[in-house]
C-alpha positions in Angstrom: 0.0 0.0 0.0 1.4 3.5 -0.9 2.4 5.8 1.5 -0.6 8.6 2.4 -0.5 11.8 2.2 0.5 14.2 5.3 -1.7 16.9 4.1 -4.9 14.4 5.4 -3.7 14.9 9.1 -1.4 17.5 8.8 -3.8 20.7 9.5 -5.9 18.5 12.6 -5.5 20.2 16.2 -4.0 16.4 17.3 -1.1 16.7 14.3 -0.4 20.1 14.2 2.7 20.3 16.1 4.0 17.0 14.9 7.0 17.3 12.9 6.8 15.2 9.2 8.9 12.5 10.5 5.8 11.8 12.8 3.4 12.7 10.6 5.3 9.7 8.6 5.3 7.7 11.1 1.9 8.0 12.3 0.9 7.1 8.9 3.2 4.6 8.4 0.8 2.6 11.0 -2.7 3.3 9.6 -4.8 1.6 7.7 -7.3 3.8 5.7 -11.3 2.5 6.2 -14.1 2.5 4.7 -18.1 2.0 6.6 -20.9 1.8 4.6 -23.9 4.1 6.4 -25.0 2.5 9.8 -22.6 0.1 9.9 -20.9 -0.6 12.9 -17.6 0.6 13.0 -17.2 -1.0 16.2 -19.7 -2.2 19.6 -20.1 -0.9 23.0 -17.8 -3.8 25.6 -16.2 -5.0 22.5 -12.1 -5.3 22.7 -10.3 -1.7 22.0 -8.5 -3.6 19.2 -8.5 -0.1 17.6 -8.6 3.8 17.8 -9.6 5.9 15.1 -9.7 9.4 13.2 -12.8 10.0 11.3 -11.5 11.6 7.9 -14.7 12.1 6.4 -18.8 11.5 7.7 -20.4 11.8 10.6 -20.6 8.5 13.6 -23.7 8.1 15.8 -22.0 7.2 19.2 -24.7 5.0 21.0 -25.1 3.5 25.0 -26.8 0.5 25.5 -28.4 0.9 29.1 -28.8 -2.4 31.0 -33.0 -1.8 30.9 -31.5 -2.6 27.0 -32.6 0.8 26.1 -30.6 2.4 23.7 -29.3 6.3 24.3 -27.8 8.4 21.7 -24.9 9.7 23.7 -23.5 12.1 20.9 -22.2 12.6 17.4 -18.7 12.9 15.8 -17.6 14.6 12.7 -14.6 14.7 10.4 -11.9 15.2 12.0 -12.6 13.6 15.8 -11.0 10.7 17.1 -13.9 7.5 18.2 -12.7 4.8 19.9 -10.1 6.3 22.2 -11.0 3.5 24.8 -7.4 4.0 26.2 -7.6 7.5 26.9 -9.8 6.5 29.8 -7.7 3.8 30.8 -10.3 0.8 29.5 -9.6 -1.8 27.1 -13.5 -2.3 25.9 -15.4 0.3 23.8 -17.5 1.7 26.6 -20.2 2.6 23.7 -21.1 1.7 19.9 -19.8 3.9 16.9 -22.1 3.7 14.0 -21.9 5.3 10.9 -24.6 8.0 10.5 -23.7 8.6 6.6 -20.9 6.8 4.7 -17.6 7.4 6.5 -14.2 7.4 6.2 -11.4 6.5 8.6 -7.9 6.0 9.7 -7.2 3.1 12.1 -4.4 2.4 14.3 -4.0 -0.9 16.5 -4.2 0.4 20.6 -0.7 -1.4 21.0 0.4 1.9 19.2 -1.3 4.4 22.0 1.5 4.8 24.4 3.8 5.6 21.5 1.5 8.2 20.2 1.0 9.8 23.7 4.9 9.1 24.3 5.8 10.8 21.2 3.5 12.8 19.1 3.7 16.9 20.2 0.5 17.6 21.9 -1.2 14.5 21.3 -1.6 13.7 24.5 -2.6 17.0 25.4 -5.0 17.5 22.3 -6.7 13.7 23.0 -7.0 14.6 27.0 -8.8 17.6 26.5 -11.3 15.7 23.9 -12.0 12.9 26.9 -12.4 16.1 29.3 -15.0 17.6 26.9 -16.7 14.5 26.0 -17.0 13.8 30.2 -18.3 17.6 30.8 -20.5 17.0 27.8 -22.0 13.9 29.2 -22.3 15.2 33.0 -24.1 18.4 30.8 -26.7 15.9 29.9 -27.2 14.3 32.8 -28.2 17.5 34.2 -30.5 18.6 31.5 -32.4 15.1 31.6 -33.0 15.5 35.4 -33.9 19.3 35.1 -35.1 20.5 32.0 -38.5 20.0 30.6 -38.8 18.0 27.2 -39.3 20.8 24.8 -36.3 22.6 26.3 -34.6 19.2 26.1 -35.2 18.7 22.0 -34.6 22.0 21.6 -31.4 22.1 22.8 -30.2 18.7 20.8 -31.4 20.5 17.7 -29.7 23.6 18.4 -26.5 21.9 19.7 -26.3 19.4 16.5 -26.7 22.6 14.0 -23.8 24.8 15.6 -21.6 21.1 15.5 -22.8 20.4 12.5 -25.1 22.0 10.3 -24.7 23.6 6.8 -26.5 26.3 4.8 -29.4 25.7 3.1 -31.8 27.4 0.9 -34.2 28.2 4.0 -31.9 27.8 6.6 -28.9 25.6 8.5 -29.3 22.0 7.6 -28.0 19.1 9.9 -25.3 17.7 8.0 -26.1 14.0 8.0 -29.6 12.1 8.2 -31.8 12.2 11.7 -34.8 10.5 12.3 -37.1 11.2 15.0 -36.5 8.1 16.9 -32.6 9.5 16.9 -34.0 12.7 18.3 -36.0 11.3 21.0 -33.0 8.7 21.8 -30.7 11.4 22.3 -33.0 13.0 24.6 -34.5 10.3 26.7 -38.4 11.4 25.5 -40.7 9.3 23.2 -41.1 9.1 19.5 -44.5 10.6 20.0 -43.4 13.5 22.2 -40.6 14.4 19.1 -43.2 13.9 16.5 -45.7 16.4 17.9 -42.9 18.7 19.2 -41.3 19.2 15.5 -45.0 19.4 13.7 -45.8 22.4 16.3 -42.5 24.0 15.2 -42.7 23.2 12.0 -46.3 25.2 12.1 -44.6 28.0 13.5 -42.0 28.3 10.7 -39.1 27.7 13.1 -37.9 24.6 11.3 -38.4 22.6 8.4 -38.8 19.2 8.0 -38.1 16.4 5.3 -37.4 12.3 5.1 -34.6 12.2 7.8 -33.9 15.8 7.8 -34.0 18.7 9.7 -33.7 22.5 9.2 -33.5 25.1 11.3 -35.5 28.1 9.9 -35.0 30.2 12.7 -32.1 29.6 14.9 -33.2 32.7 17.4 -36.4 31.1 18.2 -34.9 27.7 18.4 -32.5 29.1 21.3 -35.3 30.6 23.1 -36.5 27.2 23.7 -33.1 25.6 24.3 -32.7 28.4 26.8 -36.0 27.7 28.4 -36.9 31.7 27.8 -40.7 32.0 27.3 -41.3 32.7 23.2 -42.6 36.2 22.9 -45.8 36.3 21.1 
């Protein structure tokens, strides 16, 4: 297999400081990857065989509860390292990575983490701070399920996966990747019901559009009002 380029790592906060003989060498130990849409790339207490760097796409990460319930605990875009398992000193995937769209990855074997950590410029640093976010994230939503009321709840998710990931549309900022309703609802501990009716009343009220799997925010300012749990003038 030919050597890949530096340039797809080269510009990432994990690889900036790297010199190219590291770049090189990181490289050197990768094997590029390929998942077809939601396919699992790989399943919550499965072996850390592997850590990756999504290059392209966007991974549902999802928590199996031991009711069986399933909980969408975030999503990852291009650019974000899934299945750092290491990093928080386990050797099973704590959680499933599927593959919201088609994807592409890099993946390393974990027999190569302490050398990365050992000898990569601020990868260490760079990866820590990701595991600090993702744990702040996750304590975030804890909170927010045991406080906030459902609308304020959906709103938020909404307004949280549009500034992460959303693109400009004709009418508006587009989530980036397909999102049903039951993903909605799993990310925010409610029912498929409560979603529906929750995005047909805003849908009504022209602050977002709807399609097959897709969602629009028409108008972001009203959106945060409800994220905010601010009463909606008018």
């Amino acid at each position: 297999m030919s050597q890949l380029d530096r340039s797809l790592i080269a510009t990432l906060p994990l690889f900036r400081s790297a010199r190219a003989e590291d770049l090189d060498r990181v490289l050197a130990g990768a094997r590029p990857l390929r998942f077809a849409r939601e396919t699992a790339i790989f399943e919550q207490e499965g072996d850390a065989h592997s850590f990756f760097l999504l290059l392209d796409g966007h991974v549902r990460v999802v928590k199996t509860t031991p009711a069986g319930d399933q909980v969408i605990v975030r999503y990852i875009s291009a650019g974000e390292m899934i299945g750092i398992a290491h990093a928080f000193g386990r050797d099973t995937y704590p959680a499933s990575a599927i593959a919201a769209v088609n994807c592409v990855a890099l993946a390393w074997p974990s027999s190569l983490w302490p050398s990365f950590v050992a000898q990569i410029p601020g990868f260490a640093a760079s990866t820590y701070q990701t595991v600090g976010s993702r744990l702040q994230d996750a304590q975030a939503r804890l909170v927010e399920m045991a406080t906030e009321k459902v609308e304020q709840r959906v709103a938020r998710a909404l307004h949280r996966l549009v500034e992460q990931s959303g693109r400009q549309a004709e009418i508006g900022r587009q989530i980036d990747f397909p999102i049903s309703r039951q993903d909605i609802a799993e990310m925010t501990g409610t029912t498929l019901h409560t979603v529906s009716r929750l995005l047909a009343a805003w849908e009504a009220k022209g602050i977002i559009a709807g399609g097959r799997q897709q969602v629009t925010v028409v108008e972001p300012a009203r959106l945060l009002v409800l994220a905010e749990g601010r009463a909606p003038r008018g």
